[in-house]
PyMOL Python script that loads the backbone (N, CA, C, O; Angstrom):
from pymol import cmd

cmd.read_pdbstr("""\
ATOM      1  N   UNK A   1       0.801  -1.184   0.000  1.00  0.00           N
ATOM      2  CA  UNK A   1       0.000   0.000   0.000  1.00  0.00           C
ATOM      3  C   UNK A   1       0.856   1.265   0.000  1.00  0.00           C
ATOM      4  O   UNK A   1       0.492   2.399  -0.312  1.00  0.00           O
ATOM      5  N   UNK A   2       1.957   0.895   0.372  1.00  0.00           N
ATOM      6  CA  UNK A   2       2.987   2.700   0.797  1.00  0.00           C
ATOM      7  C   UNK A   2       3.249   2.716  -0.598  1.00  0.00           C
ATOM      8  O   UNK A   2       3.375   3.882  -0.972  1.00  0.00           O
ATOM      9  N   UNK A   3       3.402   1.777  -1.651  1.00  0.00           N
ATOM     10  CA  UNK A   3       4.189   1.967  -2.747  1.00  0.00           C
ATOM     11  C   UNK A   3       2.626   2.761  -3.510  1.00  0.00           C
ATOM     12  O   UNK A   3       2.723   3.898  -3.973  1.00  0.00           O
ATOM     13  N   UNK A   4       1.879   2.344  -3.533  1.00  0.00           N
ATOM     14  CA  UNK A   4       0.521   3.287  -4.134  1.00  0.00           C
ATOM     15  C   UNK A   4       0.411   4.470  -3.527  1.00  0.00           C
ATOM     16  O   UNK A   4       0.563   5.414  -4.301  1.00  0.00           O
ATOM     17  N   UNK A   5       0.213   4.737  -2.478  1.00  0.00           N
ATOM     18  CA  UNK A   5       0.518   6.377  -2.212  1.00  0.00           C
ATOM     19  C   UNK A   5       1.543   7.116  -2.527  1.00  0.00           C
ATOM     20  O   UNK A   5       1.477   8.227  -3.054  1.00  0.00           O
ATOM     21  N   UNK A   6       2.854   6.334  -2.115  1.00  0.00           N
ATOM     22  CA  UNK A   6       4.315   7.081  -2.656  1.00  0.00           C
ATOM     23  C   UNK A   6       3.705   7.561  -4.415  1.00  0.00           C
ATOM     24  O   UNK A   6       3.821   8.712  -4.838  1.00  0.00           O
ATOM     25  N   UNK A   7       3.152   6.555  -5.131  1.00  0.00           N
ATOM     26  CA  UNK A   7       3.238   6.347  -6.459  1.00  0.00           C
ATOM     27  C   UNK A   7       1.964   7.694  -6.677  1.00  0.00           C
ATOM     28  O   UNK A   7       2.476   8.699  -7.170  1.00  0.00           O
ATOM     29  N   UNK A   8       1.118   7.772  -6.516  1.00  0.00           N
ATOM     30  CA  UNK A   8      -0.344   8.921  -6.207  1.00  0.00           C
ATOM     31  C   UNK A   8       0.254  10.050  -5.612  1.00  0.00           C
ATOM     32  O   UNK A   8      -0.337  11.079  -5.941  1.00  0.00           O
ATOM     33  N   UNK A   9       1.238  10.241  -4.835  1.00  0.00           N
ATOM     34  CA  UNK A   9       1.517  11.657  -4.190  1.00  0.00           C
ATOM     35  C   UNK A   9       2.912  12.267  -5.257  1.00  0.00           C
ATOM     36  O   UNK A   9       3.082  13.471  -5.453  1.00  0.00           O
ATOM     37  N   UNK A  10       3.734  11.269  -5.807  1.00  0.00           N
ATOM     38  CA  UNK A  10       4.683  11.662  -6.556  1.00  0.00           C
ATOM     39  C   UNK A  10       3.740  11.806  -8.052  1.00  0.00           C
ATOM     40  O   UNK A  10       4.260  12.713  -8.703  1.00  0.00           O
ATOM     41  N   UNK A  11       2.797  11.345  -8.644  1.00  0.00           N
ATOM     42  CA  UNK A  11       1.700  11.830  -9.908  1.00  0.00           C
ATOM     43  C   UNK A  11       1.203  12.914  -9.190  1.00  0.00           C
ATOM     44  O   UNK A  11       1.708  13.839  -9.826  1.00  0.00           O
ATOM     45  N   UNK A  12       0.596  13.397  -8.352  1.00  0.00           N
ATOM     46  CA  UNK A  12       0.090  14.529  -8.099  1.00  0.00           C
ATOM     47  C   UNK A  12       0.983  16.004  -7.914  1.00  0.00           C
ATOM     48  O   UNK A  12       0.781  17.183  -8.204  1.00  0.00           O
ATOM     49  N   UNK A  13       2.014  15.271  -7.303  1.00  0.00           N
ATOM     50  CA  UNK A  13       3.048  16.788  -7.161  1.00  0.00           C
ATOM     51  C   UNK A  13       3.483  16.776  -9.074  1.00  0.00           C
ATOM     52  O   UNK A  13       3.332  17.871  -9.616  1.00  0.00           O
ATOM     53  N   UNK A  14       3.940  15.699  -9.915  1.00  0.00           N
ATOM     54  CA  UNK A  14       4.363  16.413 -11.308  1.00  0.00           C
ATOM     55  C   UNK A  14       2.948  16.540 -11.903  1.00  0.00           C
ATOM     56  O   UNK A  14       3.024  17.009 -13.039  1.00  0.00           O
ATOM     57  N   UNK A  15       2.044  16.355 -11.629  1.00  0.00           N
ATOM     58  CA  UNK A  15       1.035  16.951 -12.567  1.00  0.00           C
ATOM     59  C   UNK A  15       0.480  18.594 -12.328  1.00  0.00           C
ATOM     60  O   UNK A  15      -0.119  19.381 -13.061  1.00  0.00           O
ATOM     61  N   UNK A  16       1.016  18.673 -10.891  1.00  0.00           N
ATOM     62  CA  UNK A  16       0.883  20.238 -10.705  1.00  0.00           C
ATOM     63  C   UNK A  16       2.276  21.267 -10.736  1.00  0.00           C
ATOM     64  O   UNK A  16       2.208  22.494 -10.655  1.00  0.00           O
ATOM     65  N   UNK A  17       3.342  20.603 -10.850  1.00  0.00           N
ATOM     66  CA  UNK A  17       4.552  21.267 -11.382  1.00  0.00           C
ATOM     67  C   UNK A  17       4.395  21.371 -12.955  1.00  0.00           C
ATOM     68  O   UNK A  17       5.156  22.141 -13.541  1.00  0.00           O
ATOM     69  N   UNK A  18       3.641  20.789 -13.540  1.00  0.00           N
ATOM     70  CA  UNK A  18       3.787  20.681 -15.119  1.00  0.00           C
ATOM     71  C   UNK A  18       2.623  21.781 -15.514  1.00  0.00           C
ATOM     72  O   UNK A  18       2.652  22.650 -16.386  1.00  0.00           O
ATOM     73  N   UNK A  19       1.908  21.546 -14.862  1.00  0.00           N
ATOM     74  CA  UNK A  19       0.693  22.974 -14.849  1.00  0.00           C
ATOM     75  C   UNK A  19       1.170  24.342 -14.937  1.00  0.00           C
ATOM     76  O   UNK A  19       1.025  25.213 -15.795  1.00  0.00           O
ATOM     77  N   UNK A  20       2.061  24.282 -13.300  1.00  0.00           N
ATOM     78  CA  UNK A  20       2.255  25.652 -12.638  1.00  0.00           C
ATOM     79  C   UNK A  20       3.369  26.136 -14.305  1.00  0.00           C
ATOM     80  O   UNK A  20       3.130  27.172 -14.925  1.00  0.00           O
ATOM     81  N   UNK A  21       4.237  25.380 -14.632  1.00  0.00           N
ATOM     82  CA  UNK A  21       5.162  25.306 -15.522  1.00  0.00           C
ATOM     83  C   UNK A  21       4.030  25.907 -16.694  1.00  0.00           C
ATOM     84  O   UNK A  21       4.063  27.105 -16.975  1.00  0.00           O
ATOM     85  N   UNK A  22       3.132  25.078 -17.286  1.00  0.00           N
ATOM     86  CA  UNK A  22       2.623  25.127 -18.355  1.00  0.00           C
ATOM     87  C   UNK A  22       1.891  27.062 -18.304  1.00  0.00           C
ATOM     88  O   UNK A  22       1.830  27.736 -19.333  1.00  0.00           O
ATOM     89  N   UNK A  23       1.546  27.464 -17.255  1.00  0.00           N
ATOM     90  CA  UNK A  23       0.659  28.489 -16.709  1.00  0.00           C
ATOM     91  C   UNK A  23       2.234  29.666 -16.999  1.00  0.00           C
ATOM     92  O   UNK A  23       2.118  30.553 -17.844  1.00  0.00           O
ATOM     93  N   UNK A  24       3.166  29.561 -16.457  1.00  0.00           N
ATOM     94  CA  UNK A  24       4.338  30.439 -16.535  1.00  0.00           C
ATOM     95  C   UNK A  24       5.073  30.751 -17.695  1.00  0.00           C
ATOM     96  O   UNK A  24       5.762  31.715 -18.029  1.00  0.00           O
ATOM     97  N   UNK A  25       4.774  29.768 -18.185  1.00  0.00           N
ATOM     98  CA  UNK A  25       5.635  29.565 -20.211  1.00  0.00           C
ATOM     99  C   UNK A  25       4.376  30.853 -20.619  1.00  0.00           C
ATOM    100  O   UNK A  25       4.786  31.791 -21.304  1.00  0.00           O
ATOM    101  N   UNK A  26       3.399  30.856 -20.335  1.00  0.00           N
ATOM    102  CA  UNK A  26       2.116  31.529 -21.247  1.00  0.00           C
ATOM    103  C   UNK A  26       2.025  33.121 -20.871  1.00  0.00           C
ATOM    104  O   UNK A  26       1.695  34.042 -21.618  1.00  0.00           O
ATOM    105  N   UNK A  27       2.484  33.183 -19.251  1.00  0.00           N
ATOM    106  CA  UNK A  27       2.278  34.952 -18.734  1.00  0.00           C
ATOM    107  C   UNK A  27       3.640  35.410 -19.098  1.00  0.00           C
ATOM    108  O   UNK A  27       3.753  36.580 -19.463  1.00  0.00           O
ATOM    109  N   UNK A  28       4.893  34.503 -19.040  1.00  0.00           N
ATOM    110  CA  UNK A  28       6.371  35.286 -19.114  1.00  0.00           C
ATOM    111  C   UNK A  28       6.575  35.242 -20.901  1.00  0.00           C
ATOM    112  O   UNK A  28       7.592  35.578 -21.508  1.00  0.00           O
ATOM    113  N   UNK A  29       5.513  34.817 -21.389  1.00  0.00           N
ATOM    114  CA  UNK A  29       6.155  34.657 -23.137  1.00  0.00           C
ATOM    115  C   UNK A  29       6.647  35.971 -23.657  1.00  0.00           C
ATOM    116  O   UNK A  29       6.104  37.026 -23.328  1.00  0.00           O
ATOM    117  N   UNK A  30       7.627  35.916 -24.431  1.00  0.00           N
ATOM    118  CA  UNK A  30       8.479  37.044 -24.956  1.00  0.00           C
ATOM    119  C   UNK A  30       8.058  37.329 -25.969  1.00  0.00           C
ATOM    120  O   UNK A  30       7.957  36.180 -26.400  1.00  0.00           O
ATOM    121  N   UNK A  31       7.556  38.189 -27.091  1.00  0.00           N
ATOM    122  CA  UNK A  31       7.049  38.445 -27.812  1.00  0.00           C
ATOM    123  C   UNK A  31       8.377  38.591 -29.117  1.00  0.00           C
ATOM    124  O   UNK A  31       9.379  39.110 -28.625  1.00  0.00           O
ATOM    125  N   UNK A  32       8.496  38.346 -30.170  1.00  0.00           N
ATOM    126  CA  UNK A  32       9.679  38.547 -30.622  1.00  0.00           C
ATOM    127  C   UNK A  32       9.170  39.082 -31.991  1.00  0.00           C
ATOM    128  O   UNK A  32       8.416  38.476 -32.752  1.00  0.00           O
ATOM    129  N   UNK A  33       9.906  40.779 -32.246  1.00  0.00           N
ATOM    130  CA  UNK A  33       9.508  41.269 -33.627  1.00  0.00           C
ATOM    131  C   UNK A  33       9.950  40.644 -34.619  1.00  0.00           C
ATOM    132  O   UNK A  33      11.136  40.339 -34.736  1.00  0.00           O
ATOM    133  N   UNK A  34       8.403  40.177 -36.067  1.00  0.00           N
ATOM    134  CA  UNK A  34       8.639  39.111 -36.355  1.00  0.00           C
ATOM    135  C   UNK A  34       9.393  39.775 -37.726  1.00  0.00           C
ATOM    136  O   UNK A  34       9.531  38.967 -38.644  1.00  0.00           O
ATOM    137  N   UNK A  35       9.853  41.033 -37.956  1.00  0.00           N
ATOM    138  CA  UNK A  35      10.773  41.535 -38.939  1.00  0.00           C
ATOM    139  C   UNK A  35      12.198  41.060 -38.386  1.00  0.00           C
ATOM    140  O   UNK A  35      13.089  41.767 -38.859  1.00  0.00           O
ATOM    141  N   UNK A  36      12.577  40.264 -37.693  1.00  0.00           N
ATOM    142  CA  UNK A  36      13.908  39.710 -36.969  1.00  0.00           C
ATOM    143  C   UNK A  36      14.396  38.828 -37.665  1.00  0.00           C
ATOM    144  O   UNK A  36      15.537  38.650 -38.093  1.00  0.00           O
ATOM    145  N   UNK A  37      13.723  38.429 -37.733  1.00  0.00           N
ATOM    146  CA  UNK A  37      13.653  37.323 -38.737  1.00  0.00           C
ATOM    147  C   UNK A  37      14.381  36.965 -40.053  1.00  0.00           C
ATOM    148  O   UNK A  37      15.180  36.213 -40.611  1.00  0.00           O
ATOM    149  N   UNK A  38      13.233  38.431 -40.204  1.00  0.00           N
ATOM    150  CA  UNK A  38      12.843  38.856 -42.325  1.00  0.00           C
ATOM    151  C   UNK A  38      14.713  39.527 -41.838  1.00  0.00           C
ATOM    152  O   UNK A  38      15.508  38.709 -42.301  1.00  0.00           O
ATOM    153  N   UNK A  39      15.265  40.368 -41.303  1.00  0.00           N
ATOM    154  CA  UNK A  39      16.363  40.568 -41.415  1.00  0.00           C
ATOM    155  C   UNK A  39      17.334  39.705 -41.077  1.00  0.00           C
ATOM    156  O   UNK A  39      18.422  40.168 -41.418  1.00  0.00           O
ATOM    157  N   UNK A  40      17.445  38.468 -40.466  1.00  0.00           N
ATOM    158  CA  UNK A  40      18.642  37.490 -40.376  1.00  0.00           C
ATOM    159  C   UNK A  40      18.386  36.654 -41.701  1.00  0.00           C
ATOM    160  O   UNK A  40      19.349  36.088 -42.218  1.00  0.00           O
ATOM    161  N   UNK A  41      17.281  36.568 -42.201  1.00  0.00           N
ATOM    162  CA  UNK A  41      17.550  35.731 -43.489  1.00  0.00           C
ATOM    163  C   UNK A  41      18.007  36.960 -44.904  1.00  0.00           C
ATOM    164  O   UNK A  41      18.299  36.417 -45.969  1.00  0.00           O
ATOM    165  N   UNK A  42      18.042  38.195 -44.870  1.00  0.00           N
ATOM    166  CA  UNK A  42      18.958  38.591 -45.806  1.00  0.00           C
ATOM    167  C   UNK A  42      20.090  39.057 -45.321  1.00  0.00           C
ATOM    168  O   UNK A  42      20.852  39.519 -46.170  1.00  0.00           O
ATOM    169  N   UNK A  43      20.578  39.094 -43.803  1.00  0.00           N
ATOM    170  CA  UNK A  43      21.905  39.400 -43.789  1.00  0.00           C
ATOM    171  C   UNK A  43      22.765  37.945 -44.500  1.00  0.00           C
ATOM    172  O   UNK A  43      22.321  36.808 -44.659  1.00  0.00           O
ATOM    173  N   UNK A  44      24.094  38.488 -44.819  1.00  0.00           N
ATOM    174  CA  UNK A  44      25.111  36.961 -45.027  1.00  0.00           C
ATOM    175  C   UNK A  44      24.906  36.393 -44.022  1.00  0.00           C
ATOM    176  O   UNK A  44      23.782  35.913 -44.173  1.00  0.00           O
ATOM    177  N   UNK A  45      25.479  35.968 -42.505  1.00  0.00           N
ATOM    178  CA  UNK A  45      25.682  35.155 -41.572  1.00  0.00           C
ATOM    179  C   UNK A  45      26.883  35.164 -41.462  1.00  0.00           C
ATOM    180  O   UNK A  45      27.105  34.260 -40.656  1.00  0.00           O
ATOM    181  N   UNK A  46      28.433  35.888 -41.941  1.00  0.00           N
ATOM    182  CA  UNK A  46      29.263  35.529 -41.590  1.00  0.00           C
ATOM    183  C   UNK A  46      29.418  35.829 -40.378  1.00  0.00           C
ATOM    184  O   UNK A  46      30.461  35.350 -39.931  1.00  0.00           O
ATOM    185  N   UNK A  47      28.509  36.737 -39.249  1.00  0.00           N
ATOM    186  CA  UNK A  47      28.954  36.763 -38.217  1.00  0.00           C
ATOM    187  C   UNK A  47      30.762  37.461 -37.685  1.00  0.00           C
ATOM    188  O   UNK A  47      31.432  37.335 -36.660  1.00  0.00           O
ATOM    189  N   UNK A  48      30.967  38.142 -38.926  1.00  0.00           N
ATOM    190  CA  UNK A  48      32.702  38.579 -38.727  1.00  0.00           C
ATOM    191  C   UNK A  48      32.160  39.777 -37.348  1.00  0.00           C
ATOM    192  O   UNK A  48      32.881  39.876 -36.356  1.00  0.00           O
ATOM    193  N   UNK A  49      31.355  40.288 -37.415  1.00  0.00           N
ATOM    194  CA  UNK A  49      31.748  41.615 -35.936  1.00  0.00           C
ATOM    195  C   UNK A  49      31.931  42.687 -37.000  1.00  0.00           C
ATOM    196  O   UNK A  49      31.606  43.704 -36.387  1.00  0.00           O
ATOM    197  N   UNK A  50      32.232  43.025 -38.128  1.00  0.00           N
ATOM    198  CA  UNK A  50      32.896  44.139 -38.579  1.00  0.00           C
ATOM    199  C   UNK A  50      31.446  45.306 -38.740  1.00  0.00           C
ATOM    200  O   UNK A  50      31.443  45.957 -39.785  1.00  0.00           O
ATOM    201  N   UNK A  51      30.521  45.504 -37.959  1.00  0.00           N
ATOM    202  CA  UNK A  51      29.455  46.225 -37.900  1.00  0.00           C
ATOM    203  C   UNK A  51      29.690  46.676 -36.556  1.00  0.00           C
ATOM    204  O   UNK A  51      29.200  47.734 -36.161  1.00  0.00           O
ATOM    205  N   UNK A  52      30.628  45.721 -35.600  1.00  0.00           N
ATOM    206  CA  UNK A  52      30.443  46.916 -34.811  1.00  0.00           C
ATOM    207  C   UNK A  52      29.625  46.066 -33.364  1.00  0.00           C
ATOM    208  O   UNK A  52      29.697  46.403 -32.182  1.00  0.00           O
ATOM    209  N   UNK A  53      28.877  44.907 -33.956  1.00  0.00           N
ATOM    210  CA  UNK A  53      27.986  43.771 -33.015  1.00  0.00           C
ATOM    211  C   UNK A  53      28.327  42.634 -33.102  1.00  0.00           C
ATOM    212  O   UNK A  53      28.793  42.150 -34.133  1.00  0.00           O
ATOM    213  N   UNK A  54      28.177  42.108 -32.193  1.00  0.00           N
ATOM    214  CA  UNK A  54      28.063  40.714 -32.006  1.00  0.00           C
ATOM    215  C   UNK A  54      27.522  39.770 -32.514  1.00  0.00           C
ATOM    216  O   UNK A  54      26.710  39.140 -31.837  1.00  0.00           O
ATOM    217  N   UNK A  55      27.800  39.383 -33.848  1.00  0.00           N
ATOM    218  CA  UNK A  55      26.958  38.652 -35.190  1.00  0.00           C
ATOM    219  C   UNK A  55      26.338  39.846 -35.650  1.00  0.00           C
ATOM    220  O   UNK A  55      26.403  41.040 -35.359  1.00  0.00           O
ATOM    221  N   UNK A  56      25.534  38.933 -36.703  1.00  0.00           N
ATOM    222  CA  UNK A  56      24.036  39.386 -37.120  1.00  0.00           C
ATOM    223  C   UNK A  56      23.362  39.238 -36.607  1.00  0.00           C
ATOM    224  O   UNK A  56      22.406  39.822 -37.116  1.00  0.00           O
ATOM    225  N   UNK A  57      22.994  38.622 -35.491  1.00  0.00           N
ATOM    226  CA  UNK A  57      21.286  38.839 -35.062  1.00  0.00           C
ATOM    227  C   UNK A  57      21.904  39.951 -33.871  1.00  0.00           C
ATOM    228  O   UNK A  57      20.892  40.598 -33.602  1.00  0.00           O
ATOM    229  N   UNK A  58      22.870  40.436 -33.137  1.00  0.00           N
ATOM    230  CA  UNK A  58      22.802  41.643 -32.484  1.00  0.00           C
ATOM    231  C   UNK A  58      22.847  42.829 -33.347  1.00  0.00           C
ATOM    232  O   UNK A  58      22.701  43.930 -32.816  1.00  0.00           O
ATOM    233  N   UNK A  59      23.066  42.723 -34.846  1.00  0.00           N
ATOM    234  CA  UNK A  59      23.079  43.871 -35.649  1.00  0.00           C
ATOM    235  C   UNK A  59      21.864  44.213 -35.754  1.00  0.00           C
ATOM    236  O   UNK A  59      21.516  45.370 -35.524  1.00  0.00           O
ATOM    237  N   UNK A  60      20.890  43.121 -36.174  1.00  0.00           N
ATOM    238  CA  UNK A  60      19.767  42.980 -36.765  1.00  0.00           C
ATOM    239  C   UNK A  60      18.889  43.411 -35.264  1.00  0.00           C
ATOM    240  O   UNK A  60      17.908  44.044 -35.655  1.00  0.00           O
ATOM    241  N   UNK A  61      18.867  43.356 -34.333  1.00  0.00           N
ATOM    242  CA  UNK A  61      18.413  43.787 -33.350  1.00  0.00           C
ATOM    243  C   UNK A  61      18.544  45.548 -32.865  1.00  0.00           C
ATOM    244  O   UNK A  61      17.720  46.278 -32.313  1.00  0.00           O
ATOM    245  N   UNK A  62      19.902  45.800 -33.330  1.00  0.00           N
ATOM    246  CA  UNK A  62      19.911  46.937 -33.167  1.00  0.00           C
ATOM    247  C   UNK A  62      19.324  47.951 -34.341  1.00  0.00           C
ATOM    248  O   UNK A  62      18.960  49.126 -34.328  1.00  0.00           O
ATOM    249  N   UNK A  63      19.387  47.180 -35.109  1.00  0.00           N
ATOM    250  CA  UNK A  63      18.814  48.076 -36.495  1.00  0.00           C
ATOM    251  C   UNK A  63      17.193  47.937 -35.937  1.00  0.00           C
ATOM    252  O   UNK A  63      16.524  48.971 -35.921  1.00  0.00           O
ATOM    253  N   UNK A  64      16.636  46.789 -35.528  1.00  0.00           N
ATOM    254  CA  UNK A  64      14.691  47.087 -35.325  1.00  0.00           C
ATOM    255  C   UNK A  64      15.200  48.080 -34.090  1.00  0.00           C
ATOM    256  O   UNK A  64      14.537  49.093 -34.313  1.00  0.00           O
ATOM    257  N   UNK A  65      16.097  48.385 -32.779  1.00  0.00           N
ATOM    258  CA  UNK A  65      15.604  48.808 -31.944  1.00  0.00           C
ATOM    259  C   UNK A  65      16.110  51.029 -32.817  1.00  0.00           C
ATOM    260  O   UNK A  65      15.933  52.165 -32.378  1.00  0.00           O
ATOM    261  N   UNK A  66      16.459  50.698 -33.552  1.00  0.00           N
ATOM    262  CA  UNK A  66      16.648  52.181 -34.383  1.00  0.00           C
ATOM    263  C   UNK A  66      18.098  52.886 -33.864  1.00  0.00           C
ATOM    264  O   UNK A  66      18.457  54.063 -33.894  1.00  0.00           O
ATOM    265  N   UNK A  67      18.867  51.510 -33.313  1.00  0.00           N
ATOM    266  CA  UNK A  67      20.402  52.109 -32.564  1.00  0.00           C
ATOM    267  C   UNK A  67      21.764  51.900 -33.566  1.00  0.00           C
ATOM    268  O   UNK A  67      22.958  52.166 -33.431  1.00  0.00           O
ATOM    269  N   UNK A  68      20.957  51.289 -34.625  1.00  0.00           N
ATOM    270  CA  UNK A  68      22.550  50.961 -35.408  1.00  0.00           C
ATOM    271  C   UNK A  68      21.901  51.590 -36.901  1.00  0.00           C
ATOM    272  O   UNK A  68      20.757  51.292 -37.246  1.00  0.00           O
ATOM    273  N   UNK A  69      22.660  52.365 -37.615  1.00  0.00           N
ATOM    274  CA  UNK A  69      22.228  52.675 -39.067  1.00  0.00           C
ATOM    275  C   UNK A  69      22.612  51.215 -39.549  1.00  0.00           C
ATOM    276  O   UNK A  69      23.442  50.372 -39.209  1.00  0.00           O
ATOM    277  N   UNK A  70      21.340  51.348 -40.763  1.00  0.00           N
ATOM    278  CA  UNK A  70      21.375  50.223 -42.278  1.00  0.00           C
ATOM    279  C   UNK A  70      22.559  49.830 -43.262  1.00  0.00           C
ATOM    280  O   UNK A  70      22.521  48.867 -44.028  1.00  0.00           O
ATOM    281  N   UNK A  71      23.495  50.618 -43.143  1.00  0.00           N
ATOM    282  CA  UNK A  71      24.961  50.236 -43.971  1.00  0.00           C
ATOM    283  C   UNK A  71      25.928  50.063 -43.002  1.00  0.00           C
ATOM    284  O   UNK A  71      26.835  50.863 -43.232  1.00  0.00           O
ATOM    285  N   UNK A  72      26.215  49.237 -41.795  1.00  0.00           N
ATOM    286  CA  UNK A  72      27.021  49.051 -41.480  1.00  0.00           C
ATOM    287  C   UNK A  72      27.285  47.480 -41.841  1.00  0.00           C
ATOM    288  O   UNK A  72      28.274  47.029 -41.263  1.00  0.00           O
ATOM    289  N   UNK A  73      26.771  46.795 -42.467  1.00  0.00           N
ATOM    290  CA  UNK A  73      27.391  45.242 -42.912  1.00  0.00           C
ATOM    291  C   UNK A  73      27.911  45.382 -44.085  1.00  0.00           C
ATOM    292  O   UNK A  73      27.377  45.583 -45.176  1.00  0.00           O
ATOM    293  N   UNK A  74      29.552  45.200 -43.626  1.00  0.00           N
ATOM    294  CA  UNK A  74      30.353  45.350 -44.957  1.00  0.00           C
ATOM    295  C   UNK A  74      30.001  44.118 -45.850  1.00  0.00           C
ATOM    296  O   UNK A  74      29.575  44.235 -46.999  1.00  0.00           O
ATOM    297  N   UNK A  75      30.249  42.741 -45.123  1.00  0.00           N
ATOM    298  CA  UNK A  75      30.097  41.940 -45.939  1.00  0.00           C
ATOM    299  C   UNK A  75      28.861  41.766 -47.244  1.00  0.00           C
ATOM    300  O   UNK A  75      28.783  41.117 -48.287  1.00  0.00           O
ATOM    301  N   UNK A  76      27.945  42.797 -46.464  1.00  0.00           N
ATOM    302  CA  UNK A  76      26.837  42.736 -47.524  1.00  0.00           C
ATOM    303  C   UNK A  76      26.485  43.741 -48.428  1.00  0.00           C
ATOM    304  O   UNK A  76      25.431  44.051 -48.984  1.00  0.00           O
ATOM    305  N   UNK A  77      27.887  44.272 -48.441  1.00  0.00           N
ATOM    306  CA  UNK A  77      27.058  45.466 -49.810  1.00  0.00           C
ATOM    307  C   UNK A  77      27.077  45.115 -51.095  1.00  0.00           C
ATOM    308  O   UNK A  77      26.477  45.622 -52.042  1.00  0.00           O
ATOM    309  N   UNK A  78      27.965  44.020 -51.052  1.00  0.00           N
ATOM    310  CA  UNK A  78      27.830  43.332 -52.457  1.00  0.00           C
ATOM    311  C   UNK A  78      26.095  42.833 -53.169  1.00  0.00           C
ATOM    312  O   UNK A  78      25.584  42.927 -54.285  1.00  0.00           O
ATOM    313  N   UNK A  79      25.667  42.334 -51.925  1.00  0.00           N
ATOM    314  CA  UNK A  79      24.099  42.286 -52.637  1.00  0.00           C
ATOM    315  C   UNK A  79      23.046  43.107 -52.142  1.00  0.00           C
ATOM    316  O   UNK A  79      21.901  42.717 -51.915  1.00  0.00           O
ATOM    317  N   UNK A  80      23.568  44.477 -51.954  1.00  0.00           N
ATOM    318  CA  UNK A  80      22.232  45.322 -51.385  1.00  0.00           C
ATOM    319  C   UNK A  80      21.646  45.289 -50.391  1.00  0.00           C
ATOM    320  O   UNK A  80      20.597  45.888 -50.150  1.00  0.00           O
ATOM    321  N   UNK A  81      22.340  44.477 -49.572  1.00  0.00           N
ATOM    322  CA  UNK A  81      21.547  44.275 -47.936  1.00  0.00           C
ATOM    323  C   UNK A  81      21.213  45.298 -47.397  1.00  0.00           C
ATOM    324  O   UNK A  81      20.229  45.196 -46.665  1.00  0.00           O
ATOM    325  N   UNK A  82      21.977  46.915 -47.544  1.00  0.00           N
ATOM    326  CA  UNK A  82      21.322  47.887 -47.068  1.00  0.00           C
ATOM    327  C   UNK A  82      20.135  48.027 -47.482  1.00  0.00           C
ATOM    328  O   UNK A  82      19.174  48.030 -46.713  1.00  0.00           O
ATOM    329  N   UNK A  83      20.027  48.181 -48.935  1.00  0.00           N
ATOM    330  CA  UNK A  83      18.287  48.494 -49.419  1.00  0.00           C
ATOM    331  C   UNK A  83      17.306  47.338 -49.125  1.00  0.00           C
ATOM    332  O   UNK A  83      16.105  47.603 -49.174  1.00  0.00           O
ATOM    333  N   UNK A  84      17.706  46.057 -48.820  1.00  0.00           N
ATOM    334  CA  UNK A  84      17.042  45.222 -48.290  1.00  0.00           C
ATOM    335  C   UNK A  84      16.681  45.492 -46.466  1.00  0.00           C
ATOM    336  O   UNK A  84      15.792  44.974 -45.790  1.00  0.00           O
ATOM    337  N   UNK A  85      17.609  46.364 -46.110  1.00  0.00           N
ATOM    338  CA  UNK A  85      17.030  46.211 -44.443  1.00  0.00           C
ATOM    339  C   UNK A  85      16.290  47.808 -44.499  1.00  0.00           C
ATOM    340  O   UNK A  85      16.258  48.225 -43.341  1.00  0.00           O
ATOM    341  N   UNK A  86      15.828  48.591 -45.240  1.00  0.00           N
ATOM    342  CA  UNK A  86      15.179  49.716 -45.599  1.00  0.00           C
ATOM    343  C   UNK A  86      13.891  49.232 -46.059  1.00  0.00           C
ATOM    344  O   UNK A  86      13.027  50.072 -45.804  1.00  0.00           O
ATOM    345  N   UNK A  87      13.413  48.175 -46.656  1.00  0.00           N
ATOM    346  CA  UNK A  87      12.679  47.861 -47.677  1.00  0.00           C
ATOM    347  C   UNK A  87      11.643  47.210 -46.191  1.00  0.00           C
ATOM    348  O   UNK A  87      10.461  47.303 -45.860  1.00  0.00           O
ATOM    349  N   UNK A  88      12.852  46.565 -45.633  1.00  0.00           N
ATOM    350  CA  UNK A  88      11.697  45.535 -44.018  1.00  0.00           C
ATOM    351  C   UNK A  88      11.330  46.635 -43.256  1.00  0.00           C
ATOM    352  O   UNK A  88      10.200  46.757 -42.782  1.00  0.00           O
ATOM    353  N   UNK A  89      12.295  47.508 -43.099  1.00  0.00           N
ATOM    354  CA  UNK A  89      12.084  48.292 -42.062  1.00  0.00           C
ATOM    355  C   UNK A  89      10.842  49.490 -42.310  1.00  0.00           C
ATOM    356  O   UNK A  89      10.357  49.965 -41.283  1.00  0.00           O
ATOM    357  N   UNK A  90      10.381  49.926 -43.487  1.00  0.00           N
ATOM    358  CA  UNK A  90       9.354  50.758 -44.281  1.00  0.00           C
ATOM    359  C   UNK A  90       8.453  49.701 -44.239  1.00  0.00           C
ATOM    360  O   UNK A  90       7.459  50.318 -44.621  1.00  0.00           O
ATOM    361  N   UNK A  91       8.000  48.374 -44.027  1.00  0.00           N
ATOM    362  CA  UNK A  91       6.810  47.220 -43.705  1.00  0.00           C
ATOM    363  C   UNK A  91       6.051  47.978 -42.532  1.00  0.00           C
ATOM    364  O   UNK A  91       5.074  47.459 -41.991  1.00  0.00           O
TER     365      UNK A  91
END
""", "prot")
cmd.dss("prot")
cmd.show_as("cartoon", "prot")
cmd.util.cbc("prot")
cmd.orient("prot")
């Protein structure tokens, strides 16, 4: 009989840790601007730093938060990435 209660009190405590869990994922959710995105898939990815940030997605972050100007990725002026992060950013 101890092994059925042990077994009923250890299901009851994870079915209400998985709740309290499930309830906290939903009020703390982070909302993430979904132009973040649209700008890591036309930067390159080399990730060299030469902008000044920490990869591309801290470039690309600073460009939505309006702290980094649009031509600082050298690697990408070869294909217009500036007029491409002007083009998301006017959406």
């Amino acid at each position: 009989m101890v092994v059925f209660y042990s077994t009923l009190v250890l299901s009851v405590i994870g079915l209400a840790a998985g709740l309290f869990l499930a309830y906290s994922a939903e009020v703390f959710k982070v909302q993430e601007d979904p132009r973040l995105k649209k700008l890591l898939e036309i930067l390159p990815g080399v990730n060299c730093g030469a902008c000044g940030y920490p990869g591309c997605e801290g470039y690309a972050k600073a460009v939505l938060k309006g702290e980094a100007p649009t031509d600082r990725c050298l690697p990408g002026k070869k294909s217009n990435v500036e007029e491409k992060i002007k083009s998301i950013l006017s959406e």
